[in-house]
N, CA, C, O and CB atoms as a CASP TS submission, in Angstrom:
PFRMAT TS
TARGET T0000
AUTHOR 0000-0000-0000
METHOD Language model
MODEL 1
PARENT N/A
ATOM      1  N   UNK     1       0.834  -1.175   0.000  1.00  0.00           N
ATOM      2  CA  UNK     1       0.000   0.000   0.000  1.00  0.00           C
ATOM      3  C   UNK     1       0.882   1.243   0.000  1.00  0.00           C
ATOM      4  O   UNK     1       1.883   1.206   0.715  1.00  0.00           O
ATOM      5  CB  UNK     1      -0.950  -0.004   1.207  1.00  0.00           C
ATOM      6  N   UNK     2       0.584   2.554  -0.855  1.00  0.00           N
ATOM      7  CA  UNK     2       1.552   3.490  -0.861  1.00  0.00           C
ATOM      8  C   UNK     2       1.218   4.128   0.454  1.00  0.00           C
ATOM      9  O   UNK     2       0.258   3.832   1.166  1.00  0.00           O
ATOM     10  CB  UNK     2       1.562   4.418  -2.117  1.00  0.00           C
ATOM     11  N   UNK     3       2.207   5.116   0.708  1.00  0.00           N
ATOM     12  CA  UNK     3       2.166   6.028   1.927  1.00  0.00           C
ATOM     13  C   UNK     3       1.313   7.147   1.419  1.00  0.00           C
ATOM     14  O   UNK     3       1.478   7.818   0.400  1.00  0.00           O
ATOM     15  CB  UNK     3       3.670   6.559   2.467  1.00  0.00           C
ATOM     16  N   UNK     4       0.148   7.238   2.530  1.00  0.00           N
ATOM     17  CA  UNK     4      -0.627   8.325   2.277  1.00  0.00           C
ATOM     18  C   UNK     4       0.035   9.797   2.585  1.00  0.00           C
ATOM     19  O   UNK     4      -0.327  10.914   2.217  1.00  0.00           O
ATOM     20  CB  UNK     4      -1.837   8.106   3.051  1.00  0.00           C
ATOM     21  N   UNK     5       0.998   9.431   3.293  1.00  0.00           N
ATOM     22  CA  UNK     5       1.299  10.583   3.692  1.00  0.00           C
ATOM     23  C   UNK     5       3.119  11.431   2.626  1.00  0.00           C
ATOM     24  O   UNK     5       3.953  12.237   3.037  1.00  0.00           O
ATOM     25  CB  UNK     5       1.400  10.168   5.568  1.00  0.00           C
ATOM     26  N   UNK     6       3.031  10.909   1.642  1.00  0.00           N
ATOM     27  CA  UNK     6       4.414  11.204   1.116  1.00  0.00           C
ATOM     28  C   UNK     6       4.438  12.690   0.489  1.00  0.00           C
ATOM     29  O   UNK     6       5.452  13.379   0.376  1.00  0.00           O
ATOM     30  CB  UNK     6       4.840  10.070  -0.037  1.00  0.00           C
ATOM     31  N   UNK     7       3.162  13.047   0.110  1.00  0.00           N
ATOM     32  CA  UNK     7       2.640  14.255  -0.658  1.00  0.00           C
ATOM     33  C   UNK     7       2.777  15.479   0.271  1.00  0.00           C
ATOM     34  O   UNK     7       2.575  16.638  -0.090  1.00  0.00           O
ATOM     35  CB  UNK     7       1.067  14.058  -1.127  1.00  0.00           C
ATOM     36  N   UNK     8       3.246  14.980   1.860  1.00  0.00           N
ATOM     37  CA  UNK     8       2.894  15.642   2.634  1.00  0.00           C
ATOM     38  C   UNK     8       3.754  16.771   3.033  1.00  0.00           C
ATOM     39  O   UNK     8       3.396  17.836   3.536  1.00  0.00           O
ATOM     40  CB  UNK     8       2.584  14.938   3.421  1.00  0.00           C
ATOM     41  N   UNK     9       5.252  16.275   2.655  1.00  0.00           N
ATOM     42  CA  UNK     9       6.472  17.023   3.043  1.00  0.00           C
ATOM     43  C   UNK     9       7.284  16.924   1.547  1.00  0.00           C
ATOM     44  O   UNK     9       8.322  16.305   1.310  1.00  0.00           O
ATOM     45  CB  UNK     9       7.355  16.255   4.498  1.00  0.00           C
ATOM     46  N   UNK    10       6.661  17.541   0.848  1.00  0.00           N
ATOM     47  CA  UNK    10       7.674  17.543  -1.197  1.00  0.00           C
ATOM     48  C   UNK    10       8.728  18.743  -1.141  1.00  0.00           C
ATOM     49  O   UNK    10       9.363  19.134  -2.120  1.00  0.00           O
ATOM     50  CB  UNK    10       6.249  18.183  -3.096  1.00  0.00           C
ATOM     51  N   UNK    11       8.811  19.225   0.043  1.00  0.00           N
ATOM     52  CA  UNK    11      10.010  20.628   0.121  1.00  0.00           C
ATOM     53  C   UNK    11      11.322  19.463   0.830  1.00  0.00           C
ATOM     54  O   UNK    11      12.488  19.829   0.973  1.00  0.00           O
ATOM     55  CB  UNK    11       9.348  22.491   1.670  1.00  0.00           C
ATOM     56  N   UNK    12      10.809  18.015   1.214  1.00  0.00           N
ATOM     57  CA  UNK    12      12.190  17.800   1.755  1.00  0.00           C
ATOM     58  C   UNK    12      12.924  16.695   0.638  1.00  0.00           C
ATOM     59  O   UNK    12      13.791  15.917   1.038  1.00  0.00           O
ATOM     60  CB  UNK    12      12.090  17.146   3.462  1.00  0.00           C
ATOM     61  N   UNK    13      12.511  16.718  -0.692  1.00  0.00           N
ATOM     62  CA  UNK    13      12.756  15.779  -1.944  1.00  0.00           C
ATOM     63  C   UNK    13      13.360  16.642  -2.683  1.00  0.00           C
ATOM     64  O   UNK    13      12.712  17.673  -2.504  1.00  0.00           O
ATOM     65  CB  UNK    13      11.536  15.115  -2.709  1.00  0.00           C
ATOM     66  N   UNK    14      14.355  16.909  -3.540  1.00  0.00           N
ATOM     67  CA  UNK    14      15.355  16.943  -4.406  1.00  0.00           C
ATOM     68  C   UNK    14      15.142  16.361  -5.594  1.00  0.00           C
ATOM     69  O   UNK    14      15.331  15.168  -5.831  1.00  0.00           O
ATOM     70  CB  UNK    14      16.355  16.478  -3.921  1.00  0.00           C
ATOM     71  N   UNK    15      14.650  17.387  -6.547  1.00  0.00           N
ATOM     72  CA  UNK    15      14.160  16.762  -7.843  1.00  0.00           C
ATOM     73  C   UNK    15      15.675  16.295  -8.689  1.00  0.00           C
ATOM     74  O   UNK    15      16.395  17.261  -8.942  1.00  0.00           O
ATOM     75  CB  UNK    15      13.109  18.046  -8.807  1.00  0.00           C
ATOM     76  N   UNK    16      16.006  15.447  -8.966  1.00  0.00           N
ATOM     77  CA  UNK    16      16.970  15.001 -10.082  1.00  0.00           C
ATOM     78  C   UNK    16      17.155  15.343 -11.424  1.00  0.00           C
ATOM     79  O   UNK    16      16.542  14.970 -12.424  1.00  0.00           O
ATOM     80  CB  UNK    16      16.846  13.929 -10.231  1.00  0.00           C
ATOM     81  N   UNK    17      18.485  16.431 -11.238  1.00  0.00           N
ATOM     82  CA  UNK    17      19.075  16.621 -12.432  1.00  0.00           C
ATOM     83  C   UNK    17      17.635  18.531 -12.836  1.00  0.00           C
ATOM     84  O   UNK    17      17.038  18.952 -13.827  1.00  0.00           O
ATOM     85  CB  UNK    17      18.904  14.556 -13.707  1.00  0.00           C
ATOM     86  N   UNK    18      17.765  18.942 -11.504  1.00  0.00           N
ATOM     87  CA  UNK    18      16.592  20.152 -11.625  1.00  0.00           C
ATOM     88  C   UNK    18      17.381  21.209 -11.918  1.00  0.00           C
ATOM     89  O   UNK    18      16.813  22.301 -11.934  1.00  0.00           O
ATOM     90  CB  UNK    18      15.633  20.524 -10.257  1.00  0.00           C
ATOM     91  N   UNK    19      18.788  21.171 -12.204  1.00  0.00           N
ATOM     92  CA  UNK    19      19.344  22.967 -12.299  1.00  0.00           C
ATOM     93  C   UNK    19      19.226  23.218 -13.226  1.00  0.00           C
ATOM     94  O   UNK    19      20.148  22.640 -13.802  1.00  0.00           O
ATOM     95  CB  UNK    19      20.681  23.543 -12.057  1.00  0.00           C
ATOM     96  N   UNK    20      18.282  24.128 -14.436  1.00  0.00           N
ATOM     97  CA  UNK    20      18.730  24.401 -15.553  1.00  0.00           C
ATOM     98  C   UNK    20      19.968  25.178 -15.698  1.00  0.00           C
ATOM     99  O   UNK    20      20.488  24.813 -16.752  1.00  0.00           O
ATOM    100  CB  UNK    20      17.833  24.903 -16.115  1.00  0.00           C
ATOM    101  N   UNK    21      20.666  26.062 -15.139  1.00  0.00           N
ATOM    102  CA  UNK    21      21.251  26.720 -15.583  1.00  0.00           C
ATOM    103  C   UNK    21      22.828  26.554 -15.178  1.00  0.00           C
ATOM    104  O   UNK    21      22.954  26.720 -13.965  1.00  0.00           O
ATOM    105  CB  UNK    21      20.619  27.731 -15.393  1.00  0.00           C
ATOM    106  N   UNK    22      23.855  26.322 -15.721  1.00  0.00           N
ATOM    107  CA  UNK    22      24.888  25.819 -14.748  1.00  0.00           C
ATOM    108  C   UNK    22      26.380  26.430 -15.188  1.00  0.00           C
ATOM    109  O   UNK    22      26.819  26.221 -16.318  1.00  0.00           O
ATOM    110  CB  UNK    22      24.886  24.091 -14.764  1.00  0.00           C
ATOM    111  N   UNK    23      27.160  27.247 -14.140  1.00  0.00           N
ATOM    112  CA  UNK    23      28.152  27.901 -14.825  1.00  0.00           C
ATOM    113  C   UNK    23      29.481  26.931 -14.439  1.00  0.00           C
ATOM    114  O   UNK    23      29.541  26.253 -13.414  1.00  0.00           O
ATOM    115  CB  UNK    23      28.236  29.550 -14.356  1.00  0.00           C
ATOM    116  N   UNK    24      30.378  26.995 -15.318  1.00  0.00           N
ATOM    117  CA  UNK    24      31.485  26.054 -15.890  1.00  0.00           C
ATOM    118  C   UNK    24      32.760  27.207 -16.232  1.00  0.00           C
ATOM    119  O   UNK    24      32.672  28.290 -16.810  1.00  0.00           O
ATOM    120  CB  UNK    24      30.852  25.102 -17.474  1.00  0.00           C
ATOM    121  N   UNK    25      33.819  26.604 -15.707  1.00  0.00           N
ATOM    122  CA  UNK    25      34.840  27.082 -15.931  1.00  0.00           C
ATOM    123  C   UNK    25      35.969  26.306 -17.011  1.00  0.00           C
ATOM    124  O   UNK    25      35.582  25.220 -17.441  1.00  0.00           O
ATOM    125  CB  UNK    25      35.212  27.279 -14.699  1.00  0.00           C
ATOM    126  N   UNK    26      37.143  26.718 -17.412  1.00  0.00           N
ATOM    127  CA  UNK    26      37.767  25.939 -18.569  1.00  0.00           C
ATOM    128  C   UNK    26      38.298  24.752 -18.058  1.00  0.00           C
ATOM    129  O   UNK    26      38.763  23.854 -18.761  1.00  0.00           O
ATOM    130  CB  UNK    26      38.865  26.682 -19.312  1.00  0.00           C
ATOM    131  N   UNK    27      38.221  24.741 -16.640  1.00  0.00           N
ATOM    132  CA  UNK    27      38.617  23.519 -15.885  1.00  0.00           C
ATOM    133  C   UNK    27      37.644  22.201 -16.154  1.00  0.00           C
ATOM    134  O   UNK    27      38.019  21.042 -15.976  1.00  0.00           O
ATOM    135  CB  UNK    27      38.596  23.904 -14.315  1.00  0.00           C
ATOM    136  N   UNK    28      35.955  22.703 -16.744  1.00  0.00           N
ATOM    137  CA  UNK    28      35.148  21.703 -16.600  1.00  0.00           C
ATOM    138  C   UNK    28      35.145  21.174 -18.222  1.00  0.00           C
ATOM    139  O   UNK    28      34.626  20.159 -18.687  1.00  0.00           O
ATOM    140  CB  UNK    28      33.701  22.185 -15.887  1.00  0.00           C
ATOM    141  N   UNK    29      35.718  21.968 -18.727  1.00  0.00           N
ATOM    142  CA  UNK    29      35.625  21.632 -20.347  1.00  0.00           C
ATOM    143  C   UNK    29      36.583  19.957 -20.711  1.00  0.00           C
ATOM    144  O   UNK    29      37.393  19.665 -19.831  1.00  0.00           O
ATOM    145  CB  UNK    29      36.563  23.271 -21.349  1.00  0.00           C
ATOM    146  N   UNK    30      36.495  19.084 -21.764  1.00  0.00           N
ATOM    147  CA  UNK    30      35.138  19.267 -22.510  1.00  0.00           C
ATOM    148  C   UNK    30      34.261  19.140 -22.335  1.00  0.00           C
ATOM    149  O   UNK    30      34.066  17.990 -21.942  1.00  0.00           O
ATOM    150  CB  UNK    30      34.879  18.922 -23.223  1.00  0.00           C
ATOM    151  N   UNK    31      32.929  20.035 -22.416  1.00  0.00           N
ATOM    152  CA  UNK    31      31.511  20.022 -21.831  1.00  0.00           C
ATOM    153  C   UNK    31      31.203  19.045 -21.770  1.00  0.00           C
ATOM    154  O   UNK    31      31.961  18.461 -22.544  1.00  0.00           O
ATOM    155  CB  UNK    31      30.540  20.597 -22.337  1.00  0.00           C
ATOM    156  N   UNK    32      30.149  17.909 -21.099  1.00  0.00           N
ATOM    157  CA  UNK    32      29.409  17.436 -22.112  1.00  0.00           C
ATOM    158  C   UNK    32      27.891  17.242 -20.535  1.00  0.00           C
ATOM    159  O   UNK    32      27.830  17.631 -19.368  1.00  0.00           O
ATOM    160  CB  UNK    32      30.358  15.696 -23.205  1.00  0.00           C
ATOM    161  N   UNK    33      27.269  16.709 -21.154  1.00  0.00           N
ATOM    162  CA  UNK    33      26.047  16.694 -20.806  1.00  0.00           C
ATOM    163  C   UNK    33      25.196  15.299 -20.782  1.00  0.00           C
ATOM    164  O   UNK    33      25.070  14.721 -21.862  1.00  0.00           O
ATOM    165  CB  UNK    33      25.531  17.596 -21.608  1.00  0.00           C
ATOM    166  N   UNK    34      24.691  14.807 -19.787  1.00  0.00           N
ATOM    167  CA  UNK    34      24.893  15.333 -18.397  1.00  0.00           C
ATOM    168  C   UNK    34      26.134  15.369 -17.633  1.00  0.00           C
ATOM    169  O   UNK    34      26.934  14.469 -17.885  1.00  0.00           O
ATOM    170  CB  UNK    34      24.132  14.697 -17.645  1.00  0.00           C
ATOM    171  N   UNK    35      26.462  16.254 -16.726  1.00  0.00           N
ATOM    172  CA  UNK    35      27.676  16.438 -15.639  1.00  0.00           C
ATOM    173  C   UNK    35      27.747  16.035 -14.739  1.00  0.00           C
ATOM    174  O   UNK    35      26.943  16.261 -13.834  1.00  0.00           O
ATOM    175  CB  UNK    35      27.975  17.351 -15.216  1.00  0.00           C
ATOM    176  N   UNK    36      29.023  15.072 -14.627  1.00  0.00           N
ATOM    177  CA  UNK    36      29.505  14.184 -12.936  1.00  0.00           C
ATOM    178  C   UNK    36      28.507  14.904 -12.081  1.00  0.00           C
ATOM    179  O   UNK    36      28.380  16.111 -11.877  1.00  0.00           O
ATOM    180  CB  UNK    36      31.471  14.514 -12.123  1.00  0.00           C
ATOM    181  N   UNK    37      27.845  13.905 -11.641  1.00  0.00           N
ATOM    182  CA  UNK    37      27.034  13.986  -9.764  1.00  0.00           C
ATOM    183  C   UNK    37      25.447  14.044 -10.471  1.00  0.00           C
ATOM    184  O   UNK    37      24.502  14.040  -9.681  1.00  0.00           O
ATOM    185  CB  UNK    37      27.528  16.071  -8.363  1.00  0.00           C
ATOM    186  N   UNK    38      25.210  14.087 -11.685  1.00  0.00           N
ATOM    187  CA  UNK    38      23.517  14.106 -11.975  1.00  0.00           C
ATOM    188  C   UNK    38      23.383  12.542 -12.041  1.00  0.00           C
ATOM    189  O   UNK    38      24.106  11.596 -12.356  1.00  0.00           O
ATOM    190  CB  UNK    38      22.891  15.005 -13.647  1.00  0.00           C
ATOM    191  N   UNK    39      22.027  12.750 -11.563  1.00  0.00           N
ATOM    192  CA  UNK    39      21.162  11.483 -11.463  1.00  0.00           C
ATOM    193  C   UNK    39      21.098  10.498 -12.587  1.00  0.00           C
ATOM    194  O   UNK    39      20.180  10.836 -13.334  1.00  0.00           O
ATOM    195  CB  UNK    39      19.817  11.865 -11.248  1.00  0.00           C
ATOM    196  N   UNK    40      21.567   9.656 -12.916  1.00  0.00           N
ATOM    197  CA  UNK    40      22.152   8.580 -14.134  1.00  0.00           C
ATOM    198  C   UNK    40      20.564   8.284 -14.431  1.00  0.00           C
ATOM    199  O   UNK    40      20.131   8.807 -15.458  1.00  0.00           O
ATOM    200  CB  UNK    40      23.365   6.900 -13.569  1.00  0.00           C
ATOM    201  N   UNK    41      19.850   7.676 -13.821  1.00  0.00           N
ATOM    202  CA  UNK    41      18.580   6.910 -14.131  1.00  0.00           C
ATOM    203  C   UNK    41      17.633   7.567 -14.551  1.00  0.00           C
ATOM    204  O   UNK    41      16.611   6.882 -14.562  1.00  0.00           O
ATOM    205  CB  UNK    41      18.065   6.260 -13.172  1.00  0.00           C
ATOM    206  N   UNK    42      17.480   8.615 -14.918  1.00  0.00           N
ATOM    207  CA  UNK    42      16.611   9.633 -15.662  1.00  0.00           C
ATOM    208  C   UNK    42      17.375  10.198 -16.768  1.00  0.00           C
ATOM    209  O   UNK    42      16.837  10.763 -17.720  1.00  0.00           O
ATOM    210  CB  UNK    42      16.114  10.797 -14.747  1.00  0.00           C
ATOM    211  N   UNK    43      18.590  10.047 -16.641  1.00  0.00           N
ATOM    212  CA  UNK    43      19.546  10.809 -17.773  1.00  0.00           C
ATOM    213  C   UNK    43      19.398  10.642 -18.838  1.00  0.00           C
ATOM    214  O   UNK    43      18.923   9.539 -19.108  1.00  0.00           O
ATOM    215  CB  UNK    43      20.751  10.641 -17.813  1.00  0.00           C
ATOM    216  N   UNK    44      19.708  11.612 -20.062  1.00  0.00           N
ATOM    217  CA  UNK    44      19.642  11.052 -21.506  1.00  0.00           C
ATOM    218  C   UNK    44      21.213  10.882 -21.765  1.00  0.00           C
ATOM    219  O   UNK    44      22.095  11.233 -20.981  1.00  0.00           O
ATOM    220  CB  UNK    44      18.813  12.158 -22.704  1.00  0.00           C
ATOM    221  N   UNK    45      21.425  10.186 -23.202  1.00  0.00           N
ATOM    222  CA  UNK    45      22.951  10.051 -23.515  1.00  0.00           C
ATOM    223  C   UNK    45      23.873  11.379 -23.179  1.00  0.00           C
ATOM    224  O   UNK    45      23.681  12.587 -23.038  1.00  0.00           O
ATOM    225  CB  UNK    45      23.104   9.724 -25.129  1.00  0.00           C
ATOM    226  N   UNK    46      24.987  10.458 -23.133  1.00  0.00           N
ATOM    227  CA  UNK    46      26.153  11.672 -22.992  1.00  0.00           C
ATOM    228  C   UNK    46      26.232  12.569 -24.327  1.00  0.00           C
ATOM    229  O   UNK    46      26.380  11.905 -25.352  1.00  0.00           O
ATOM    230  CB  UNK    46      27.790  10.963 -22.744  1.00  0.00           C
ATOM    231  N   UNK    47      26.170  13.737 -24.464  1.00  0.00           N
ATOM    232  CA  UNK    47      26.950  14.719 -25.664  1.00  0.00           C
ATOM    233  C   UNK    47      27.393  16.104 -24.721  1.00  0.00           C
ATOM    234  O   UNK    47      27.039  16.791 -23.762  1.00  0.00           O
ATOM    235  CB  UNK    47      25.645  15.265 -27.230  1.00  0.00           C
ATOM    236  N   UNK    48      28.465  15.948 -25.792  1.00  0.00           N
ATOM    237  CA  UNK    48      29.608  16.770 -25.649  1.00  0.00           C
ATOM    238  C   UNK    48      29.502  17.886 -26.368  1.00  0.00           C
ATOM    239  O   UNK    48      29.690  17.844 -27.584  1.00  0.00           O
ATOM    240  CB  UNK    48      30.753  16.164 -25.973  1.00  0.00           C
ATOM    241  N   UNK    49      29.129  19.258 -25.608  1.00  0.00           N
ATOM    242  CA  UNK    49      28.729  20.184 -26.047  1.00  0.00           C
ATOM    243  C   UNK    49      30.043  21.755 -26.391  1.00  0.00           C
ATOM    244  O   UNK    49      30.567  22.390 -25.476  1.00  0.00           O
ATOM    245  CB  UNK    49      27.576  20.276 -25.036  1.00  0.00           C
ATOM    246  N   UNK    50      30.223  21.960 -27.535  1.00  0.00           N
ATOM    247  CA  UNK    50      30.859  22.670 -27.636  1.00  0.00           C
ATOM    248  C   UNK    50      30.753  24.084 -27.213  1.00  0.00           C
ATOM    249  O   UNK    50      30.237  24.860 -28.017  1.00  0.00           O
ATOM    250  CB  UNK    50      31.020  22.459 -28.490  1.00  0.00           C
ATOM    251  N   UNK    51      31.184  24.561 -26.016  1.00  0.00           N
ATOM    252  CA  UNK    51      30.727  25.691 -25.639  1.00  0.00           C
ATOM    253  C   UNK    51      32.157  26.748 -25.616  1.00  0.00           C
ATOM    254  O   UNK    51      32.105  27.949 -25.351  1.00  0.00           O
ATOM    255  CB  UNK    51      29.911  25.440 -24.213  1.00  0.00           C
ATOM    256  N   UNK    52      32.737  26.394 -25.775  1.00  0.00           N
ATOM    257  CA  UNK    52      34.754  27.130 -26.352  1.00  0.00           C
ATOM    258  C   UNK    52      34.103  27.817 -27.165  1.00  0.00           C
ATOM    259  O   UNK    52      34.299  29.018 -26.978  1.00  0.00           O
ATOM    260  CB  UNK    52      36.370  26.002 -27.327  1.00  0.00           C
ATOM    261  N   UNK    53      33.073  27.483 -28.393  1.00  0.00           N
ATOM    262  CA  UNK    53      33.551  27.492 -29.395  1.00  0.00           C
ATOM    263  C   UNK    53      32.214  28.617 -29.923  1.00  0.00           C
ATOM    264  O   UNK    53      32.012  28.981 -31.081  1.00  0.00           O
ATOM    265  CB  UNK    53      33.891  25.962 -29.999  1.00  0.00           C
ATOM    266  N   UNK    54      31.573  28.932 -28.926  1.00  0.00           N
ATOM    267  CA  UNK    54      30.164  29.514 -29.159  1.00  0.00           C
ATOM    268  C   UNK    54      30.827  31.449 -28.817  1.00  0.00           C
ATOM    269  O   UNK    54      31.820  31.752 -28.156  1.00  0.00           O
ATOM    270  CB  UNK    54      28.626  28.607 -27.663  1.00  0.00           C
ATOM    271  N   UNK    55      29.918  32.347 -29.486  1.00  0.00           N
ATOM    272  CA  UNK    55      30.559  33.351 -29.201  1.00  0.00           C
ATOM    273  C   UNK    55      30.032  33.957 -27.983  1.00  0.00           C
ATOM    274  O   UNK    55      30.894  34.435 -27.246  1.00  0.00           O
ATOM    275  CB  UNK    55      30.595  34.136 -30.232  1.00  0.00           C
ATOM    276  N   UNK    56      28.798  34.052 -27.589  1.00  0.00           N
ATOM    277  CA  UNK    56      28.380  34.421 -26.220  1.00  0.00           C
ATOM    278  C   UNK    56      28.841  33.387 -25.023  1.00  0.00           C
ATOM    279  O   UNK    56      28.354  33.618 -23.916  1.00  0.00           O
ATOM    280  CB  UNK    56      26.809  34.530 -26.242  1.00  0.00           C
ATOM    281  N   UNK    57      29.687  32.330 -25.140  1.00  0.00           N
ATOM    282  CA  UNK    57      30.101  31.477 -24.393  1.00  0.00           C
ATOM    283  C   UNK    57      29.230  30.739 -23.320  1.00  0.00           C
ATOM    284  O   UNK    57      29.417  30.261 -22.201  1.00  0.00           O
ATOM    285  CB  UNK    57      31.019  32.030 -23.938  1.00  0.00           C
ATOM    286  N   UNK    58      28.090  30.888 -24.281  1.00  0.00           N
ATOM    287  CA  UNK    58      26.882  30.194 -23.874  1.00  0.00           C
ATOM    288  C   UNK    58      26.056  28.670 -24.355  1.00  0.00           C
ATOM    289  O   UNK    58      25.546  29.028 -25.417  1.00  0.00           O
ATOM    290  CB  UNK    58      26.087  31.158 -24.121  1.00  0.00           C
ATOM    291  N   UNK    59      25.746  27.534 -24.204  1.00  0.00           N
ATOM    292  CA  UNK    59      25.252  26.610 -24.858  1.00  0.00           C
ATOM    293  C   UNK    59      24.169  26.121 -23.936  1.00  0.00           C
ATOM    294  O   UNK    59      24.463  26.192 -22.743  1.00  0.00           O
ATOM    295  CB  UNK    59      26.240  25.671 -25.284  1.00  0.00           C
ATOM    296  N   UNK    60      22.966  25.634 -24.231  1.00  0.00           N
ATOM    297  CA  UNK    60      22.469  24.846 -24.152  1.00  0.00           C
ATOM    298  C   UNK    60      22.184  23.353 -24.961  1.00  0.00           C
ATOM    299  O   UNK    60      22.335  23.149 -26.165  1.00  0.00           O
ATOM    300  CB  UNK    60      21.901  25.452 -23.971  1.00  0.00           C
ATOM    301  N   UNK    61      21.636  22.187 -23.711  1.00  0.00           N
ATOM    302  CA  UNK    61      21.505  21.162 -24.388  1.00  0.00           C
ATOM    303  C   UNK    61      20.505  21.388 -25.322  1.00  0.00           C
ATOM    304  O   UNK    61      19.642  22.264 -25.285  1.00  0.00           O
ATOM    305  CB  UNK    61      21.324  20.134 -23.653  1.00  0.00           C
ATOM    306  N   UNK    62      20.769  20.128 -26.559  1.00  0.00           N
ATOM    307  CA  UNK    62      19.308  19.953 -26.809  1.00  0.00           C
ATOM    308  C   UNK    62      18.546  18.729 -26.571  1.00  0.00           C
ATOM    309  O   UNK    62      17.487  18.518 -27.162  1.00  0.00           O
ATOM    310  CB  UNK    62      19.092  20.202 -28.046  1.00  0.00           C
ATOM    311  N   UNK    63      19.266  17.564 -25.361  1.00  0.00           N
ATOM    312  CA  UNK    63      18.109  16.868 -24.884  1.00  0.00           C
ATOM    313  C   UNK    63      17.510  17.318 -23.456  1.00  0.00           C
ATOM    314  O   UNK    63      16.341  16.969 -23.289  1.00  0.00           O
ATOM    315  CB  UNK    63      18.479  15.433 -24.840  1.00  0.00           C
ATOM    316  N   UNK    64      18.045  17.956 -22.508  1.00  0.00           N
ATOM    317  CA  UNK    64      17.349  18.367 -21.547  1.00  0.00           C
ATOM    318  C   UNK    64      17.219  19.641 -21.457  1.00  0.00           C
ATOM    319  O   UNK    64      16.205  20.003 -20.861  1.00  0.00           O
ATOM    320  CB  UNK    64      17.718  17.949 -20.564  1.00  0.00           C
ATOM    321  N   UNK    65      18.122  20.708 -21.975  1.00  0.00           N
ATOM    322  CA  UNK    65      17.360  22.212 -22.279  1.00  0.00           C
ATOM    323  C   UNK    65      18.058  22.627 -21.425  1.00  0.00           C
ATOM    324  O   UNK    65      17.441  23.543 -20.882  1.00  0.00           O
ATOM    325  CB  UNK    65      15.729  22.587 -22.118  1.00  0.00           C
ATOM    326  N   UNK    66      19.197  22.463 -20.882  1.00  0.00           N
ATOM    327  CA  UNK    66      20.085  23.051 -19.266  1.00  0.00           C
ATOM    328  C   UNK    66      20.828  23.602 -19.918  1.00  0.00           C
ATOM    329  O   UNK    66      21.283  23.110 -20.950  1.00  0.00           O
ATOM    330  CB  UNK    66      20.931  22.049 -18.026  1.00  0.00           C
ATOM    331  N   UNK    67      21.284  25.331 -19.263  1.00  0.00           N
ATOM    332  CA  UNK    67      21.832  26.139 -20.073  1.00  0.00           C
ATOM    333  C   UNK    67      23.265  26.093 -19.408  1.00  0.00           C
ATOM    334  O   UNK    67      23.600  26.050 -18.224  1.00  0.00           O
ATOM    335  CB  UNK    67      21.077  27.513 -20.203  1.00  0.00           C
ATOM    336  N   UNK    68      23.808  26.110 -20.283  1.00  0.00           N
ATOM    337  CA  UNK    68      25.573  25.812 -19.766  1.00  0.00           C
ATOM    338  C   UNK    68      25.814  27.937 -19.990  1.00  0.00           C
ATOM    339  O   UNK    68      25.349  28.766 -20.772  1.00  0.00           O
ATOM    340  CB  UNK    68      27.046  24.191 -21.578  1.00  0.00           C
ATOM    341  N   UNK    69      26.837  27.990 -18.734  1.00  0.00           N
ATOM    342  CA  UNK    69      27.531  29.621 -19.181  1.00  0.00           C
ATOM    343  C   UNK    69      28.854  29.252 -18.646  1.00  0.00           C
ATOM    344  O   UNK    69      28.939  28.592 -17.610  1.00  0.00           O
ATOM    345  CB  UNK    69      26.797  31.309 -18.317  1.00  0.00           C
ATOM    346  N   UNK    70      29.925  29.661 -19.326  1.00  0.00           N
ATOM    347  CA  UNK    70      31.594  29.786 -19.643  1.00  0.00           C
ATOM    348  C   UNK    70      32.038  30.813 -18.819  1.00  0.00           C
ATOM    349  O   UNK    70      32.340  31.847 -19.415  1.00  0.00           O
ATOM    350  CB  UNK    70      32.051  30.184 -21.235  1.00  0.00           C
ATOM    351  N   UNK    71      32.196  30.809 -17.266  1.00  0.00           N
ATOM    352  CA  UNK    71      32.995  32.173 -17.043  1.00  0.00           C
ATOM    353  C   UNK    71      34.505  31.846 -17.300  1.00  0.00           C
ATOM    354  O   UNK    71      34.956  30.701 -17.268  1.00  0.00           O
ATOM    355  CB  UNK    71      32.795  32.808 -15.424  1.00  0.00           C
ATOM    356  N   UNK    72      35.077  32.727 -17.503  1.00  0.00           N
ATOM    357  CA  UNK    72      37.224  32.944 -17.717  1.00  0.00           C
ATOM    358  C   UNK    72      37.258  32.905 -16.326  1.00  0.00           C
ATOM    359  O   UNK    72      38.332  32.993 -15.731  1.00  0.00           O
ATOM    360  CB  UNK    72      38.255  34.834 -18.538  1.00  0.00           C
TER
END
């Protein structure tokens, strides 16, 4: 039987793989997506996102939509 009560406390659950937006230094390069420590079992394939190479030094994916930013 499920727990009636699980709905009850959803501020103490940690949605997986929830940051869209994530800043990266040249240390984290080569990009790729998803990044060491996200939740594997919901994940889509690995790609390797070229973000060196973009001129606003900005990329997003295009399977989960998480916006990568490049600070120097």
């Amino acid at each position: 039987m499920p727990n009636p009560h699980t709905a009850d406390h959803q501020d103490q659950y940690k949605t997986p793989n929830a940051q869209q937006s994530v800043e990266i230094t040249r240390a984290d390069l080569p990009l790729h997506c998803p990044m060491p420590g996200a939740s594997l079992w919901n994940s889509h394939p690995r790609v390797f996102l070229p973000i060196e190479d973009a001129k606003d030094k900005t990329y997003i994916c295009p399977y989960c939509g998480t916006h990568y930013v490049l600070k120097d």
